[in-house]
C-alpha positions in Angstrom: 0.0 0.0 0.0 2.9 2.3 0.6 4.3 2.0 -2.3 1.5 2.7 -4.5 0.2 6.1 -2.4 4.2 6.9 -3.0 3.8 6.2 -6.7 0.2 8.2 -6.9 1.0 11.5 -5.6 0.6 15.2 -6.8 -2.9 17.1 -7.7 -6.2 15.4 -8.8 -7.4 17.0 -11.7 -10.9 16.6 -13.3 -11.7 14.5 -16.0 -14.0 14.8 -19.0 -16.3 12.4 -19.2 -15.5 10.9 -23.2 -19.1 9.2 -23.0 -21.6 10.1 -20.2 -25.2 10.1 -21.2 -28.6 10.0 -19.0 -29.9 6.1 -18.8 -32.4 4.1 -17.6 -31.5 2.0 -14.4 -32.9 -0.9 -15.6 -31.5 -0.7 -18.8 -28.4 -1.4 -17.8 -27.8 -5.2 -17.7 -26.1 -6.9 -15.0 -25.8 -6.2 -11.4 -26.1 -2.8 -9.8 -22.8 -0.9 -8.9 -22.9 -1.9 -5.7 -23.8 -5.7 -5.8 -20.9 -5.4 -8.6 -18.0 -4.2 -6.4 -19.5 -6.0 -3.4 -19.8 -9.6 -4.8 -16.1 -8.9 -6.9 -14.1 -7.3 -4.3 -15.2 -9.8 -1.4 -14.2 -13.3 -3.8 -10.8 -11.1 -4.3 -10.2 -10.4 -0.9 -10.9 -14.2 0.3 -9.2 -15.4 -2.6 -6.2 -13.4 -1.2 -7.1 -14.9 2.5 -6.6 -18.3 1.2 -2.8 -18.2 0.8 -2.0 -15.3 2.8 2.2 -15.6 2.4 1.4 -16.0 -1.3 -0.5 -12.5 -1.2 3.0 -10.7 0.1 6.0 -13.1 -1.9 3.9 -13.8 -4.9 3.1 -10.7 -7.1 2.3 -12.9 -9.9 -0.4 -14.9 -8.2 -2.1 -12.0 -7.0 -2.2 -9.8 -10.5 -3.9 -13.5 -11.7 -6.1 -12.8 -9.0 -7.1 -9.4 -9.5 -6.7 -10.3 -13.7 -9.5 -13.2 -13.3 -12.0 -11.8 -10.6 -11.5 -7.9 -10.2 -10.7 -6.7 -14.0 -13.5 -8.0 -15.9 -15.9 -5.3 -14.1 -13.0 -2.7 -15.1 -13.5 -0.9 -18.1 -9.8 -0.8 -18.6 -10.1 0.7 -22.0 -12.2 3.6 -21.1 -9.5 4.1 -18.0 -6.6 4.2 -20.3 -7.7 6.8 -22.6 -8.6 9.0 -19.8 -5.6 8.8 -18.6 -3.6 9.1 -22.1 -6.1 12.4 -22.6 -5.1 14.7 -25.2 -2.6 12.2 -26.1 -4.7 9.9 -27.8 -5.7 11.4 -30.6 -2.3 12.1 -32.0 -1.4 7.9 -30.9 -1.4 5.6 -33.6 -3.4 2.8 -33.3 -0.8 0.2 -32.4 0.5 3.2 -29.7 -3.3 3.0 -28.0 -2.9 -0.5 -28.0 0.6 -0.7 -26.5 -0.7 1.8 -24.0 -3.3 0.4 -22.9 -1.5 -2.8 -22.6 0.6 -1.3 -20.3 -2.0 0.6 -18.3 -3.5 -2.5 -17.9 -0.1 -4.4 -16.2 0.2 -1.4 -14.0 -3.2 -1.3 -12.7 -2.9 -5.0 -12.1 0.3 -4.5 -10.1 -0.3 -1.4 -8.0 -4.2 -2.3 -6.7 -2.8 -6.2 -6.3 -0.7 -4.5 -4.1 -2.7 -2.9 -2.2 -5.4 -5.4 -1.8 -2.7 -7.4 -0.3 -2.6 -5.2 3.0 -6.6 -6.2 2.9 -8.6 -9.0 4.8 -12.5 -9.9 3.2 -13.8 -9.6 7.2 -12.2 -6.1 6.9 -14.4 -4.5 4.0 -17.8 -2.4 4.7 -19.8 -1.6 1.6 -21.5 1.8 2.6 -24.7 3.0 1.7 -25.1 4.2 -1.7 -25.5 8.0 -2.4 -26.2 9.3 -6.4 -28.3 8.9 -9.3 -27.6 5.6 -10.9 -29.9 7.6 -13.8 -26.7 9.7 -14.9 -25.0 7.1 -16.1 -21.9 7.5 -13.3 -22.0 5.9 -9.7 -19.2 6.2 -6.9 -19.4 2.8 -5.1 -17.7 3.7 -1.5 -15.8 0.9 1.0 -14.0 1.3 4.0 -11.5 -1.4 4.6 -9.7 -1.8 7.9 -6.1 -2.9 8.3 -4.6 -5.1 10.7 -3.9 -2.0 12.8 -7.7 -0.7 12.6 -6.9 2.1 10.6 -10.1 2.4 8.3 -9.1 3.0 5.0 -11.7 4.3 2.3 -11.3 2.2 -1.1 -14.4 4.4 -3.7 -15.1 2.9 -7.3 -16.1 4.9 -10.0 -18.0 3.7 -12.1 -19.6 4.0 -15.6 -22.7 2.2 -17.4 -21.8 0.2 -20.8 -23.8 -1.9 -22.8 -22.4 -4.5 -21.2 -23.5 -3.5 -18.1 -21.9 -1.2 -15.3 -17.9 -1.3 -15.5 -15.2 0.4 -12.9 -13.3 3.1 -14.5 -11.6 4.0 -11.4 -10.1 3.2 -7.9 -9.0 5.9 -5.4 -8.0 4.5 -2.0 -7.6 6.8 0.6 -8.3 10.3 -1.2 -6.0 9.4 -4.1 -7.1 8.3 -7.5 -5.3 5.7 -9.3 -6.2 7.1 -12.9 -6.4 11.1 -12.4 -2.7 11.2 -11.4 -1.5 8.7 -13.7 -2.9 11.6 -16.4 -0.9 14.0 -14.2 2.2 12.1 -14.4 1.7 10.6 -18.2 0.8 13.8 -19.8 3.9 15.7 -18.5 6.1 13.1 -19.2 5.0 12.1 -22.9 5.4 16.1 -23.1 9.4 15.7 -22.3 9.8 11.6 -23.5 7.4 11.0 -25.9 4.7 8.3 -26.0 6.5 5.6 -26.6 9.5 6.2 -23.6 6.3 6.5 -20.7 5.1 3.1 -22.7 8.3 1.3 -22.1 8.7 2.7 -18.4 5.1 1.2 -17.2 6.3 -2.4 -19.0 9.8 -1.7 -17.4 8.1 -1.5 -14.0 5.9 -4.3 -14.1 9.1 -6.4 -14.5 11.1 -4.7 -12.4 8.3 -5.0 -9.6 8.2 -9.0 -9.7 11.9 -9.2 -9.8 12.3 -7.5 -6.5 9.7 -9.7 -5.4 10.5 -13.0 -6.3 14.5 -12.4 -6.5 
């Protein structure tokens, strides 16, 4: 968890929605937002009590974890061109591919991480507050750590034809995707595209190698 608050730092900007229209609730197939996060998260989180030593030495299993339980109600697509921004439309196709490639390995790393520090006894769904009619919803958590810190874990989320999809994680205050479009967006200013591409694979490697070495 320490390492991914480190990593996620600086000023949260807003976003523009790409695709935010008015919908019926029950329009929308699937579960609701918050039988969504609830039912995903909690199979996570035991799956992760299982093997508790393999949660902390194993980086691997865990990003299978998160990769086969937690990401298919991500809208991982969506997340990575929001946080690419202005940048997309001058990426070539196989760039946005690349990217989102690579968005997708880091998200998998840094929220495996930090659901690591996380027990399933330890997460409180709380009550829902919004218009699930507007197309968005903020699903909010509170998940306590061994110490009893309570530490808020909020999804935002999105309705898609193929029901509603998470397009972002902020965990205590700080939002996984807004400051990754902080920190991307100045850095393809002074790299380029393609150098910020090669850092996030870079990373993922690097991360399992201290790990596992």
């Amino acid at each position: 968890m320490t390492g991914l608050v480190t990593r996620i730092c600086g000023v949260m900007l807003a976003l523009p929605m790409l695709a935010s229209v008015a919908v019926a609730t029950d329009s929308v197939p699937g579960p609701a937002p918050q039988d969504l996060i609830e039912t995903a998260a909690t199979q996570m989180l035991k799956a992760l009590d299982a093997d508790r030593n393999v949660a902390h030495s194993d980086p691997a299993r865990v990003r299978h974890l998160v990769d086969e339980i937690l990401l298919p109600s991500f809208d991982t697509d969506y997340s990575a061109r929001l946080v690419l921004g202005k940048h997309w439309r001058d990426a070539t196709s196989a760039q946005r591919q690349r990217f989102i490639d690579a968005f997708y390995q880091s998200l998998l790393r840094n929220y495996g991480s930090a659901l690591a520090e996380f027990t399933a006894d330890r997460m409180t769904l709380l009550p829902f507050r919004g218009d699930l009619s507007t197309g968005q919803a903020t699903v909010r958590t509170e998940v306590k750590r061994s110490d009893g810190t309570l530490v808020p874990v909020n999804y935002s989320m999105r309705a898609t034809p193929a029901g509603w999809k998470a397009w972002d994680v902020t965990i205590e205050g700080i939002s996984y995707v807004r400051n990754l479009r902080n920190d991307v967006g100045a850095e393809i200013d002074q790299r380029g595209l393609d150098a910020v591409i090669e850092r996030l694979e870079t990373e993922s490697r690097r991360g399992d190698d201290e790990r596992t070495g």
